[in-house]
C-alpha positions in Angstrom: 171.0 -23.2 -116.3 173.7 -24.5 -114.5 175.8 -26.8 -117.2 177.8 -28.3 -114.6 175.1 -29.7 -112.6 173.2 -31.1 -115.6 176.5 -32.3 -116.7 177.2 -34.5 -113.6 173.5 -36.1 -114.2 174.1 -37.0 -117.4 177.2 -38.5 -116.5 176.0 -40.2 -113.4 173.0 -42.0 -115.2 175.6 -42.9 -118.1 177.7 -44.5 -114.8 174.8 -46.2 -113.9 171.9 -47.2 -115.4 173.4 -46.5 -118.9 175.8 -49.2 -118.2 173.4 -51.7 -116.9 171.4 -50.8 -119.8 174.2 -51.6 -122.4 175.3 -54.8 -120.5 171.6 -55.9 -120.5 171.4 -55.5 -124.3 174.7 -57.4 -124.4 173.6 -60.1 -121.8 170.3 -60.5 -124.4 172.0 -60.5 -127.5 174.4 -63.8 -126.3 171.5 -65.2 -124.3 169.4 -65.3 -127.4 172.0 -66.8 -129.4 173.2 -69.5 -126.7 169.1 -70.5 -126.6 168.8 -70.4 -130.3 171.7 -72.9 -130.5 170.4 -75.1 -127.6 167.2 -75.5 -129.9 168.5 -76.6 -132.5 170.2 -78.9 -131.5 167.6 -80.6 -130.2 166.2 -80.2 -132.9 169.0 -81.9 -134.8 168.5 -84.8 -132.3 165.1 -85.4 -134.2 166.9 -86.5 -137.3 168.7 -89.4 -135.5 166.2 -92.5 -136.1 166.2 -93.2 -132.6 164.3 -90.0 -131.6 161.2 -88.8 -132.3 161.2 -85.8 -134.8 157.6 -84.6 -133.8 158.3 -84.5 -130.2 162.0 -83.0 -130.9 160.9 -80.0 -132.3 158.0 -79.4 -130.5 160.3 -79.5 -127.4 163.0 -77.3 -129.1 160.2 -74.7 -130.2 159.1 -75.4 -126.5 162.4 -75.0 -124.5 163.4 -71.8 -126.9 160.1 -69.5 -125.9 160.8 -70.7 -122.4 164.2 -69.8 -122.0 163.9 -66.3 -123.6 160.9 -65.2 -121.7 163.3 -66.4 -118.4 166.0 -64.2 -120.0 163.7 -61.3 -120.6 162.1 -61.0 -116.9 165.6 -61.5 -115.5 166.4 -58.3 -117.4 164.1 -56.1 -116.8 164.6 -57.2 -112.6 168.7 -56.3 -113.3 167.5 -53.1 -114.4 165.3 -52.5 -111.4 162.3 -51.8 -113.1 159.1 -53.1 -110.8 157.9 -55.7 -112.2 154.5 -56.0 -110.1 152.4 -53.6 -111.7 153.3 -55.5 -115.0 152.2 -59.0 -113.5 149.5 -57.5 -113.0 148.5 -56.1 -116.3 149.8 -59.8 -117.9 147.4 -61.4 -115.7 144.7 -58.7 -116.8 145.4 -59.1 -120.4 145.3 -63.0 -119.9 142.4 -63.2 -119.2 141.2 -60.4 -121.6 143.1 -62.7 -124.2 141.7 -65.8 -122.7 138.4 -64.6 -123.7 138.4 -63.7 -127.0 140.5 -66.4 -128.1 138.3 -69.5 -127.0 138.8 -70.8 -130.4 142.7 -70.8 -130.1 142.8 -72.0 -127.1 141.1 -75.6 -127.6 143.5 -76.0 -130.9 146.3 -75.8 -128.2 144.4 -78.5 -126.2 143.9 -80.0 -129.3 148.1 -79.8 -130.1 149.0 -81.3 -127.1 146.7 -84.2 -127.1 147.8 -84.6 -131.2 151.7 -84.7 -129.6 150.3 -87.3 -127.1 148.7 -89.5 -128.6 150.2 -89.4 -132.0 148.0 -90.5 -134.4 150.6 -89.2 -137.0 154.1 -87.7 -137.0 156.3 -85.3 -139.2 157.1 -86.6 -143.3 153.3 -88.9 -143.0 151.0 -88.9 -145.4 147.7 -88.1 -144.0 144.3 -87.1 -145.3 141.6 -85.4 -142.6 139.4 -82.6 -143.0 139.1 -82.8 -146.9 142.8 -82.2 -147.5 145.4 -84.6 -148.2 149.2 -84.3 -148.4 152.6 -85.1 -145.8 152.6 -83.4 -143.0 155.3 -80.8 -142.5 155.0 -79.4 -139.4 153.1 -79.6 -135.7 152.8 -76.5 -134.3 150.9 -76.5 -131.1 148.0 -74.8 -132.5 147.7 -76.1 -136.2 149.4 -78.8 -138.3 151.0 -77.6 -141.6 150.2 -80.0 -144.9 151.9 -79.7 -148.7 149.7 -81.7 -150.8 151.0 -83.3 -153.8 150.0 -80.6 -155.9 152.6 -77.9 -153.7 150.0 -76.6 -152.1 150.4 -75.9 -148.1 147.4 -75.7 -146.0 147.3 -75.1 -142.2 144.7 -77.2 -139.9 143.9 -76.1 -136.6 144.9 -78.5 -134.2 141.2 -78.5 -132.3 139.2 -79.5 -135.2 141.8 -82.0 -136.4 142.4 -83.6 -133.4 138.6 -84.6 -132.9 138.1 -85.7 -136.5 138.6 -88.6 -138.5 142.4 -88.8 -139.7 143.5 -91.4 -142.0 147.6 -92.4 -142.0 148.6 -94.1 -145.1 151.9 -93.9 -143.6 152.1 -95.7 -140.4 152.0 -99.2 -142.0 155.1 -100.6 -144.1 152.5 -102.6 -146.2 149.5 -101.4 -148.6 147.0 -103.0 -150.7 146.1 -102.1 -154.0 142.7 -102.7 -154.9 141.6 -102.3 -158.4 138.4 -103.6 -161.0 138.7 -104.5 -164.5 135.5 -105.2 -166.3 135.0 -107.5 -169.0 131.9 -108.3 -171.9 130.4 -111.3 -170.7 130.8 -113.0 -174.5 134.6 -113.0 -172.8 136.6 -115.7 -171.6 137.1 -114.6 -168.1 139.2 -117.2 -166.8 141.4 -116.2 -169.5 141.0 -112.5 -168.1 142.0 -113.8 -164.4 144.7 -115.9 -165.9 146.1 -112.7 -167.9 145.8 -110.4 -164.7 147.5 -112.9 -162.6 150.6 -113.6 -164.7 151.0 -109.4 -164.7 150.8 -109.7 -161.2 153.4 -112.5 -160.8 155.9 -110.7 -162.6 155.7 -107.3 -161.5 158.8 -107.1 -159.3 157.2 -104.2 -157.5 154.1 -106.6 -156.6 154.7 -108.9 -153.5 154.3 -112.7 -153.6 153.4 -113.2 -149.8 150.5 -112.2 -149.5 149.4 -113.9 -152.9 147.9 -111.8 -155.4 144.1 -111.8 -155.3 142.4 -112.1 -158.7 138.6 -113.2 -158.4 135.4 -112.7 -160.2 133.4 -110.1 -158.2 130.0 -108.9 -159.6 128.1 -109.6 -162.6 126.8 -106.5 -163.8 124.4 -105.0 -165.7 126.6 -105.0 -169.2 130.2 -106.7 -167.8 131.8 -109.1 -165.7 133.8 -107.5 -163.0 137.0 -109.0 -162.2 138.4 -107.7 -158.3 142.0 -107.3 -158.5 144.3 -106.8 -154.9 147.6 -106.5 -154.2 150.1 -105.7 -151.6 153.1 -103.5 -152.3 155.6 -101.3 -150.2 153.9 -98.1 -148.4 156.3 -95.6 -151.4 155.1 -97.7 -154.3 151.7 -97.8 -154.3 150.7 -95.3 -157.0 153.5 -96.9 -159.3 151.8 -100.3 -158.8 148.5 -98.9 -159.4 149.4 -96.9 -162.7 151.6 -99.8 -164.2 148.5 -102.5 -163.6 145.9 -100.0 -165.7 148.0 -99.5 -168.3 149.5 -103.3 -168.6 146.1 -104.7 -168.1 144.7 -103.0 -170.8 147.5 -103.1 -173.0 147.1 -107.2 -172.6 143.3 -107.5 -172.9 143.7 -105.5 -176.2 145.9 -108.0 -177.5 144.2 -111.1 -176.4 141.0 -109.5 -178.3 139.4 -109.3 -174.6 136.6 -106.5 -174.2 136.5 -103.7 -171.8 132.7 -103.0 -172.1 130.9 -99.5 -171.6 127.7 -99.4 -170.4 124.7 -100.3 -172.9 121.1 -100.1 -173.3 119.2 -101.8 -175.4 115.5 -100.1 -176.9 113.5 -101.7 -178.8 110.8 -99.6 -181.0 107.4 -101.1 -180.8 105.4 -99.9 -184.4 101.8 -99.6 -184.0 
């Protein structure tokens, strides 16, 4: 075996390709970080009230995959590695891919049209597809919910996107709409009148629109008083605790009745 010969190979490839080797993996290293940066901060951007969070880090996610698959084919072209054959077999698999994952694909349709049209954005509170909770994260092919309970649950964007979605966050103002029921041996003017002043002094309760306090169904074994309300968007649940527990709290000491349902049988002796 000649040493020398094998020797000078080694060296020569070290000269050469192992350089461009080591200054690729050098050139990846620092492109990777300067794109990571770049991402993040628009990213940041979101946060600034001005911008749109959802769209922000869609488009950081976006501009981040982009830019490293760039950096990656620019690579492998500096190290003079021919990159037809592998178009070729990307395009192959594509469509291989393409196939099987029908399903995937129209929850990235169904992403892009959810980042279009918008019908909710990032820190909502959304119910759709028997879940409830804020919504965390878009991604392009599901949308990421924590409920209240901590849970997380991931919905694919295809479904989602041609369901029915309700927002309980894109209005400032909610109503809350609640039924008290009193015995009909009850005074239920006095009832409205003692529903109404707990409404007027709840500071949490708004006084334009007026509080609605009206009679609203005579029922088999009570009267049923329909309460409404508007509040704040954040303090509807505090509204609607505090008026169930004051209400009742009043009608017991006013001697008012909160009926249960009754039946009366009469026993006919032969």
């Amino acid at each position: 075996m000649d040493w020398q010969a094998l020797l000078n190979t080694v060296v020569g490839w070290l000269t050469n390709t192992g350089v461009k080797i080591i200054v690729a993996i050098i050139v990846l290293i620092i492109s990777f970080k300067i794109i990571n940066v770049i991402a993040k901060r628009i990213e940041k951007k979101g946060e600034n009230k001005k911008a749109d969070k959802t769209i922000m880090k869609t488009l950081a996610y976006v501009v981040k995959l982009g830019l490293k698959i760039i950096v990656v084919i620019c690579i492998i072209g500096y190290l003079g590695i021919d990159t037809s054959g592998l178009t070729a077999l990307v395009a192959s698999l594509g469509v291989c891919v393409g196939l099987a994952v029908n399903g995937a694909l129209s929850n990235l349709a169904g992403g892009v049209l959810i980042i279009l049209t918008r019908p909710f954005k990032i820190d909502d509170y959304i119910e759709a597809m028997g879940y409830a909770g804020t919504v965390v994260d878009i991604h392009i092919t599901n949308t990421k919910l924590l409920t209240v309970d901590n849970k997380v649950v991931y919905l694919p964007n295809g479904t989602l996107s041609s369901g029915e979605i309700v927002n309980y966050s894109e209005k400032d103002l909610r109503r809350v709409d609640l039924t008290f029921s009193i015995g009909y041996n009850n005074d239920f003017e006095k009832a409205k009148s003692i529903i109404s002043e707990i409404c007027q002094n709840h500071e949490l309760i708004l006084k334009d629109p007026v509080p609605f306090v009206r009679v609203c169904e005579h029922g088999d074994s009570s009267i049923k008083i329909a309460t409404r309300v508007w509040v704040k968007n954040g303090d509807y649940w505090t509204v609607h605790f505090d008026l169930l527990e004051s209400i009742k709290a009043a009608f017991d000491k006013d001697g008012i009745e909160i009926p249960y349902n009754q039946l009366d049988v009469n026993i006919k002796n032969n």
